[in-house]
C-alpha positions in Angstrom: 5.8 -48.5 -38.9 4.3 -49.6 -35.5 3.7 -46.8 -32.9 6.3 -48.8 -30.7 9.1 -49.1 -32.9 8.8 -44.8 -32.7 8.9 -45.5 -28.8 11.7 -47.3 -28.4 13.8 -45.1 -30.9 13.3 -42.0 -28.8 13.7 -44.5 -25.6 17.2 -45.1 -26.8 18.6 -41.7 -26.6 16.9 -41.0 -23.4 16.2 -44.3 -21.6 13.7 -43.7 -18.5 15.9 -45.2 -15.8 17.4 -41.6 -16.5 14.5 -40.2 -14.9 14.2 -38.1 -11.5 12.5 -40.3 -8.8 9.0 -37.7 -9.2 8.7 -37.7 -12.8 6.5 -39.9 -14.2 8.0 -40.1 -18.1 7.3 -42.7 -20.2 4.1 -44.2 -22.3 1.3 -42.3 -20.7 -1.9 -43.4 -22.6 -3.0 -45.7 -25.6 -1.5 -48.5 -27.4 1.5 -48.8 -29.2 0.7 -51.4 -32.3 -1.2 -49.3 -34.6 0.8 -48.3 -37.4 1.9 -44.6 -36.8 -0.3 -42.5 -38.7 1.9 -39.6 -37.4 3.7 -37.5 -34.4 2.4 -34.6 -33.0 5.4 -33.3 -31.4 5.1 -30.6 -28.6 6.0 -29.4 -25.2 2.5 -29.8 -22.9 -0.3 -31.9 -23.5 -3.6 -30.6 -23.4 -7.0 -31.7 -24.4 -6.6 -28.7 -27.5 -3.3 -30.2 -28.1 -5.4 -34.0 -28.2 -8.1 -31.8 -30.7 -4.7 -30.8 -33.1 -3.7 -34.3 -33.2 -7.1 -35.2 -34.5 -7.7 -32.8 -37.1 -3.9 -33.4 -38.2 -4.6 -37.0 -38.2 -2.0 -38.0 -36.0 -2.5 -41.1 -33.4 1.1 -40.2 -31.5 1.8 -37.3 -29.3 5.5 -36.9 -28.1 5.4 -34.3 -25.3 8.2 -33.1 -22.7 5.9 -32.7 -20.0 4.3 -35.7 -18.7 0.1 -35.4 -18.9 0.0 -37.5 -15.9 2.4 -36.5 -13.0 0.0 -37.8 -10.6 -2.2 -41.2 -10.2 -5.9 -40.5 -11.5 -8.4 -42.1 -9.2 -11.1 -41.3 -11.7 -11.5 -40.3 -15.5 -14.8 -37.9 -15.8 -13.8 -34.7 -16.9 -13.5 -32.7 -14.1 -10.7 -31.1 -15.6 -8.1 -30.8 -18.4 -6.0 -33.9 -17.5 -8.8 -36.4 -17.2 -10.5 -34.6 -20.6 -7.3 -34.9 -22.1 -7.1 -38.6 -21.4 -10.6 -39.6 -22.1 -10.5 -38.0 -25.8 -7.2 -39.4 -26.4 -8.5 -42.9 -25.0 -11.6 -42.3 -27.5 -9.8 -41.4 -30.8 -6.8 -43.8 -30.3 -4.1 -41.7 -29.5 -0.9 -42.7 -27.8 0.6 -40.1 -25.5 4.5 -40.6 -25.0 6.2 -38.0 -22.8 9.9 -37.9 -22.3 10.6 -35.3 -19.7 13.4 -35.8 -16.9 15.2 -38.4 -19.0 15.7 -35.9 -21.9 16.9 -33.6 -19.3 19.5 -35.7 -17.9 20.6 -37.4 -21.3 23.5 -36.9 -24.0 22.3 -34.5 -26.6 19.0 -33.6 -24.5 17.4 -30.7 -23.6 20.4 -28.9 -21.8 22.2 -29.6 -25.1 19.6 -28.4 -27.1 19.6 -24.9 -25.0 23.5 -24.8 -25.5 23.4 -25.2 -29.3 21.5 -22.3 -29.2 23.4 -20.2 -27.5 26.5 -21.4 -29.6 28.3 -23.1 -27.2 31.4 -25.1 -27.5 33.2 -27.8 -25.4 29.9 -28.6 -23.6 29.4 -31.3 -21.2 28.0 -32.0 -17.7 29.0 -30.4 -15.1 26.5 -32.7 -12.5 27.6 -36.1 -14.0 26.4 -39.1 -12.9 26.3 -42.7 -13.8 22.8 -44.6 -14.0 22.5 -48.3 -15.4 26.0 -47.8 -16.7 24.5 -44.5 -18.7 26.2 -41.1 -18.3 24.1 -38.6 -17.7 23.3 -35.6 -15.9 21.0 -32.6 -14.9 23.1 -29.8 -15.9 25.8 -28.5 -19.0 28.5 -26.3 -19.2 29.9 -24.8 -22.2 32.0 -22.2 -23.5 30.7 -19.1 -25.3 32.4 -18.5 -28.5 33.4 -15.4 -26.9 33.7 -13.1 -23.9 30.3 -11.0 -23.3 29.6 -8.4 -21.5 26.6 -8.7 -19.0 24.1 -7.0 -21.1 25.3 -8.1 -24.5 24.4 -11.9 -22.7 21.2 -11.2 -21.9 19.8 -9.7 -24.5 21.5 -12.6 -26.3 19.3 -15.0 -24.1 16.1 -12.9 -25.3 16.7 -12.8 -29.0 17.7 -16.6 -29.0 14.9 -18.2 -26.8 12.1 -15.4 -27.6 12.1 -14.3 -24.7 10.3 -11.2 -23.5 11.9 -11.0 -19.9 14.7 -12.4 -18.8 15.5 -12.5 -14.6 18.2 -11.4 -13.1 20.6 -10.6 -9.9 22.8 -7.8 -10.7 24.4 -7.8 -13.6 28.0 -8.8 -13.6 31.0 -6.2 -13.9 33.4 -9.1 -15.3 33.4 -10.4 -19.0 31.0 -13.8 -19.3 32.6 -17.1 -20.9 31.6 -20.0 -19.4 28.0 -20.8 -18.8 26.5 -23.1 -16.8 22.8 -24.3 -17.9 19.7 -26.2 -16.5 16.5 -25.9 -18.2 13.0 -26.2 -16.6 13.2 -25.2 -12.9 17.0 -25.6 -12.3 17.9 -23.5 -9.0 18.8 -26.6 -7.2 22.3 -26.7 -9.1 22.8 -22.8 -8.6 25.4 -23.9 -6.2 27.2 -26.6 -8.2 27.1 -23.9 -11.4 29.1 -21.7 -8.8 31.5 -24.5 -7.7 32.2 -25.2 -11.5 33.6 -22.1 -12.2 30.6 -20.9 -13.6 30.5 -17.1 -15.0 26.6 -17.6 -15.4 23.7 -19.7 -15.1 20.8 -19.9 -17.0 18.1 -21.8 -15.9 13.9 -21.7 -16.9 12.7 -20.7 -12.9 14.0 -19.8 -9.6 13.1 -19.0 -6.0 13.0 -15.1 -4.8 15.7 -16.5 -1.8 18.0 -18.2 -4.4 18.6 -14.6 -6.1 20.4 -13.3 -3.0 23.9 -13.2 -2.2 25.7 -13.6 -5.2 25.9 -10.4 -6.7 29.7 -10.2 -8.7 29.9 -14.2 -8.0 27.6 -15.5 -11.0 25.1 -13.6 -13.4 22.0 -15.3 -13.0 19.7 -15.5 -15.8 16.0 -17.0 -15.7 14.4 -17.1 -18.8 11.5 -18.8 -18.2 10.4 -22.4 -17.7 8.3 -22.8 -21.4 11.3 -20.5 -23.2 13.9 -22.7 -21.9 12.1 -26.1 -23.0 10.6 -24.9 -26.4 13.0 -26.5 -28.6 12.8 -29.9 -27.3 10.7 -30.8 -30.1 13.8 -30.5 -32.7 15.1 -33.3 -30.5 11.9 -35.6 -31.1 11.6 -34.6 -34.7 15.9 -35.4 -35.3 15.5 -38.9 -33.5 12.3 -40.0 -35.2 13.6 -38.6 -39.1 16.7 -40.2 -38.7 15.3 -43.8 -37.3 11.7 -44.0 -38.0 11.6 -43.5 -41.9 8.4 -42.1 -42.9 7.2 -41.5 -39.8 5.2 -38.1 -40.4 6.3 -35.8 -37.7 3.8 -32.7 -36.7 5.2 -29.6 -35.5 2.2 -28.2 -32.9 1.0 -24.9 -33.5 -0.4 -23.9 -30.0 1.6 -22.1 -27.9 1.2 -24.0 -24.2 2.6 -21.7 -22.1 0.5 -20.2 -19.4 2.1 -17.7 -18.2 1.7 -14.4 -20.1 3.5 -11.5 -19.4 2.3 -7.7 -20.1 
């Protein structure tokens, strides 16, 4: 199977029109008709992500995060992007990355964060309509029952792995219906609230955002990497289930580079 069939597969389910106007998702380097010799599947690309590909023999990277965000004026290796590219370029890898468009589709990443958390009815509560697509940059869902404050968050840190979880004061009322935006997500803070929202977990905030809604919503920050880390499940479903044979590659770095002690 040609790298571009595997392309437009994952393009279905999250087409780029869906995209935020900054993002820059899409084919980011290489050719797409090789035959796929594989899919490295992963949340950042680096150059040591580029190296695992290699040795792993794979000559297709699905990513989350775009490896070009902004126009390169020049490709010397003055630092990890432009290595990244120039080894990819060199061993005839293709670099896909599908970032705000599996944010805002059906089934995306917001969905993916809601499975885990187990919850039902969920849909978007920020929908929108783009080429005749529904879509949207936030989910709501109900948990499968009430939870105290507490009980939530140390829900959130078992589920996601996470080691610290952010938050305003914790909320004296029982928590059902959660409102959710991974990545950096405190621009919909206020639409979570206007939803009905109990809380809102999102992967970063502002310091400002936290104030002034103490006893109105538990917010619940679990980190921009935790939030995302599972996107790869939704590469790895979409290419098993329409690319047939395609060898998919789980990475085995850890990209996240924040560190917390």
């Amino acid at each position: 199977m040609k790298i571009i069939e595997v392309v437009r597969a994952l393009e279905r389910f999250a087409p780029l029109p869906l995209q935020e106007s900054f993002d820059n998702a899409g084919l980011q380097v290489g050719l797409t008709e090789a035959e796929v010799s594989g899919a490295l599947l992963c949340l950042d690309v680096t150059s040591s992500i580029v190296d695992e590909a290699i040795e792993k023999g794979c000559n297709l990277i699905v990513s989350h995060h775009p490896l070009i965000f902004r126009p390169l004026k020049r490709v010397v290796g003055a630092d990890d992007v432009q290595r990244a590219v120039a080894k990819a370029i060199k061993h005839d890898i293709t670099i896909l990355s599908m970032h705000t468009n599996m944010d805002n589709a059906q089934g995306g990443v917001n969905f993916k964060m809601a499975e885990k958390m187990q919850l039902t009815g969920v849909k978007f509560f920020t929908e929108k309509q783009v080429d005749g697509i529904t879509c949207g940059s936030g989910v709501m869902g109900e948990l499968p029952g009430v939870m105290a404050a507490d009980d939530f968050i140390m829900m959130l840190k078992r589920e996601f792995d996470v080691e610290c979880v952010q938050c305003n004061q914790l909320l004296r009322r029982p928590i059902r219906t959660v409102a959710i935006c991974g990545g950096a997500g405190s621009f919909l803070l206020p639409e979570a609230i206007a939803a009905g929202a109990d809380a809102f977990v999102t992967g970063e905030m502002h310091y400002h955002d936290y104030f002034a809604h103490e006893q109105e919503i538990q917010i619940a920050v679990i980190g921009h990497y935790q939030s995302e880390q599972y996107t790869y499940e939704i590469f790895k479903s979409i290419i098993e289930e329409q690319c047939e044979g395609v060898r998919c590659v789980v990475t085995s770095q850890n990209t996240n580079p924040i560190i917390y002690l």
